[in-house]
ChimeraX commands (.cxc) that place a marker at each C-alpha (Angstrom):
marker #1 position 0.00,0.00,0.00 radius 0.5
marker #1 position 1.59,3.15,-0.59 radius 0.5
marker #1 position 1.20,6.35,1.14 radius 0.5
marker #1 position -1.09,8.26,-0.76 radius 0.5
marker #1 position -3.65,5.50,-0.29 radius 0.5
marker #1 position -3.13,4.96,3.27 radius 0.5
marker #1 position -6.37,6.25,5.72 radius 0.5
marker #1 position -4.93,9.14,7.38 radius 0.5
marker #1 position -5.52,8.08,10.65 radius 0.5
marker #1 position -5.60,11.41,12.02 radius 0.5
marker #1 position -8.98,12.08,10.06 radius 0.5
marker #1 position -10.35,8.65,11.17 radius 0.5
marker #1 position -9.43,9.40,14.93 radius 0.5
marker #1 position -11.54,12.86,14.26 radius 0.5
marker #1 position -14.65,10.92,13.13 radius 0.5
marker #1 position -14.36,8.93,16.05 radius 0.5
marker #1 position -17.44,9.10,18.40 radius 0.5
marker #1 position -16.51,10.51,22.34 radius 0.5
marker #1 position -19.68,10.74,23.79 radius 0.5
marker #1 position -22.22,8.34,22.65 radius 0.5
marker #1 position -24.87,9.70,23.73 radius 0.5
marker #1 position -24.84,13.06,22.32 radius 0.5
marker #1 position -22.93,12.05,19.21 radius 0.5
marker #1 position -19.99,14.47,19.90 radius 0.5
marker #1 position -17.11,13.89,17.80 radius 0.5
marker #1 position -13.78,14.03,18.37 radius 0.5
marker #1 position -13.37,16.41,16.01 radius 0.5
marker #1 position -15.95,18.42,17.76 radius 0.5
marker #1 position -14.28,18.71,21.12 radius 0.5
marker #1 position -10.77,19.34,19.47 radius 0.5
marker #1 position -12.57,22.42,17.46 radius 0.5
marker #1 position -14.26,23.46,20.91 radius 0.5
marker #1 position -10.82,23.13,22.74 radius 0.5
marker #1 position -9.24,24.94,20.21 radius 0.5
marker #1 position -11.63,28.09,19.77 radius 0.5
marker #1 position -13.25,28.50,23.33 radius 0.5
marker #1 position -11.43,29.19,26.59 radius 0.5
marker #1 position -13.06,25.44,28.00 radius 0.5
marker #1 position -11.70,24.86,31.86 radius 0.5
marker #1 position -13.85,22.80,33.08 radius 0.5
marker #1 position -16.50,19.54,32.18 radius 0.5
marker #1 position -18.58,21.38,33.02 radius 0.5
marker #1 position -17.72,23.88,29.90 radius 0.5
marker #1 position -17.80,20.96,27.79 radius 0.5
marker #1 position -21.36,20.12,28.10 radius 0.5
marker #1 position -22.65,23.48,28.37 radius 0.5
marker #1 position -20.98,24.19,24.47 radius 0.5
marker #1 position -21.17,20.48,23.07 radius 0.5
marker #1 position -24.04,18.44,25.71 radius 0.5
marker #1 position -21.03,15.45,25.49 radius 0.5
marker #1 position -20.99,13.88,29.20 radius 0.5
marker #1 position -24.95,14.53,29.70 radius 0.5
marker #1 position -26.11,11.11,29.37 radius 0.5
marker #1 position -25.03,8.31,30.94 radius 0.5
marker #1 position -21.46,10.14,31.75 radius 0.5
marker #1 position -19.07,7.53,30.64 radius 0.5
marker #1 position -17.08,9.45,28.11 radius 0.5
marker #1 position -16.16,11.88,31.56 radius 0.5
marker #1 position -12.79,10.07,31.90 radius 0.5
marker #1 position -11.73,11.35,28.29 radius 0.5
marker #1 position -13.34,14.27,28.19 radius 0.5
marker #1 position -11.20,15.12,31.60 radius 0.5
marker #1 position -8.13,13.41,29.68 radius 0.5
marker #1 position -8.70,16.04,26.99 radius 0.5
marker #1 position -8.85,18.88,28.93 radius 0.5
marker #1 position -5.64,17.81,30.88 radius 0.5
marker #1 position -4.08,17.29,27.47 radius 0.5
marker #1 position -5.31,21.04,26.28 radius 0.5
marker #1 position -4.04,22.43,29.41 radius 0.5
marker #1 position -0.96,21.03,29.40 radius 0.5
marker #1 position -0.32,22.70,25.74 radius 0.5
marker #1 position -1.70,26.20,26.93 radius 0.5
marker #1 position 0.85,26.34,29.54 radius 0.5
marker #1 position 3.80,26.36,26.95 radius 0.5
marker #1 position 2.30,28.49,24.62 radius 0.5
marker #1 position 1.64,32.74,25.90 radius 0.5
marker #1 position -1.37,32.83,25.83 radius 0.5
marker #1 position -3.65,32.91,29.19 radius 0.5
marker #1 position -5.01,29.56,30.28 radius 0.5
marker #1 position -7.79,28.36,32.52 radius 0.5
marker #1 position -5.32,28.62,35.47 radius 0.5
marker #1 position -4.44,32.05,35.13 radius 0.5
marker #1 position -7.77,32.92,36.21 radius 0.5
marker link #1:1,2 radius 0.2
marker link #1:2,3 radius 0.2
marker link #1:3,4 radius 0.2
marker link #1:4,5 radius 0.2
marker link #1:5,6 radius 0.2
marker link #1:6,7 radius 0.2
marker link #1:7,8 radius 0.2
marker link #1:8,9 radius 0.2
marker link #1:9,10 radius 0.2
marker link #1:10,11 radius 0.2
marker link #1:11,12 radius 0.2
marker link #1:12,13 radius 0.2
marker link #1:13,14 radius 0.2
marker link #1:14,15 radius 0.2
marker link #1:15,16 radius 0.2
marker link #1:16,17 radius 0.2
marker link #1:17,18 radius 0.2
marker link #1:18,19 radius 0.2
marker link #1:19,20 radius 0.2
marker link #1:20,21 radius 0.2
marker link #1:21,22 radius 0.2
marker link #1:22,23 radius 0.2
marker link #1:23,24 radius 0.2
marker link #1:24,25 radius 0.2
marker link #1:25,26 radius 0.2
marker link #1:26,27 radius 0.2
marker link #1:27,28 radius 0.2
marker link #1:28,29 radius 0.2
marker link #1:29,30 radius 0.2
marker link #1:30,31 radius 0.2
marker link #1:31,32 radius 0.2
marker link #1:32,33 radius 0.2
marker link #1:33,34 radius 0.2
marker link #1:34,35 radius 0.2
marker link #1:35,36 radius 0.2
marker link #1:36,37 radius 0.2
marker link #1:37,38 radius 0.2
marker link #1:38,39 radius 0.2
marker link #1:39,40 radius 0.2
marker link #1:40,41 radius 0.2
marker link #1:41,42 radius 0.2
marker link #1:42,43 radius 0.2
marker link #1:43,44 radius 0.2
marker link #1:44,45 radius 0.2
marker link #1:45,46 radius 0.2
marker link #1:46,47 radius 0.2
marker link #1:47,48 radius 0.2
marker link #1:48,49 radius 0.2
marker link #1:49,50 radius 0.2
marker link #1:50,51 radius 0.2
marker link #1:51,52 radius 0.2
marker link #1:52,53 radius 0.2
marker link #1:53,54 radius 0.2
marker link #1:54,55 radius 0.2
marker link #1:55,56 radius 0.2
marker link #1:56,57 radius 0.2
marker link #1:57,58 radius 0.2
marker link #1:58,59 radius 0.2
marker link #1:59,60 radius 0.2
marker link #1:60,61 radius 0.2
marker link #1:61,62 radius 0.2
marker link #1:62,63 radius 0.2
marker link #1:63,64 radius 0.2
marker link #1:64,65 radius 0.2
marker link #1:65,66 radius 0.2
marker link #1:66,67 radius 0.2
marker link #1:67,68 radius 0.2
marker link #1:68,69 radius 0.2
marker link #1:69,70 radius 0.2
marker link #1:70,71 radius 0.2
marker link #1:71,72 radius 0.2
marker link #1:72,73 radius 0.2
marker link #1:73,74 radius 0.2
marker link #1:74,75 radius 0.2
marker link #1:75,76 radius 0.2
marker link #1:76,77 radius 0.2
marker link #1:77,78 radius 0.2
marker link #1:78,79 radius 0.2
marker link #1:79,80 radius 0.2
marker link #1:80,81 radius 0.2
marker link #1:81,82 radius 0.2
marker link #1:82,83 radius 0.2
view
């Protein structure tokens, strides 16, 4: 298989399916992450509902937010901590 016909899996992994419930996307949370200031779960399911239902996704939605807060701290701009 060469690599021009290869699945990206970065697009797959985007399509992928977080909260089952609500049908949140990966994809959706990244974009979320990425254009909101999001602190808490809280902010997650007030912009996207994911983690309203039955609440299992919470342990990756937390694991994302750890993930995006670990990023903000190295770049300048202000993150949920400096609050």
């Amino acid at each position: 298989m060469n690599r021009s016909s290869r699945p990206n899996a970065r697009v797959l992994a985007s399509d992928r399916i977080v909260c089952l419930c609500l049908q949140v996307t990966e994809a959706d949370l990244m974009k979320l992450l990425t254009t909101r200031e999001v602190c808490t779960l809280k902010d997650i399911r007030c912009h996207t509902g994911a983690g309203d239902g039955c609440m299992i996704c919470h342990r990756e939605l937390r694991a994302l937010l750890e993930r995006r807060t670990s990023y903000s701290s190295s770049s300048p701009s202000p993150s949920c901590s400096d609050k």
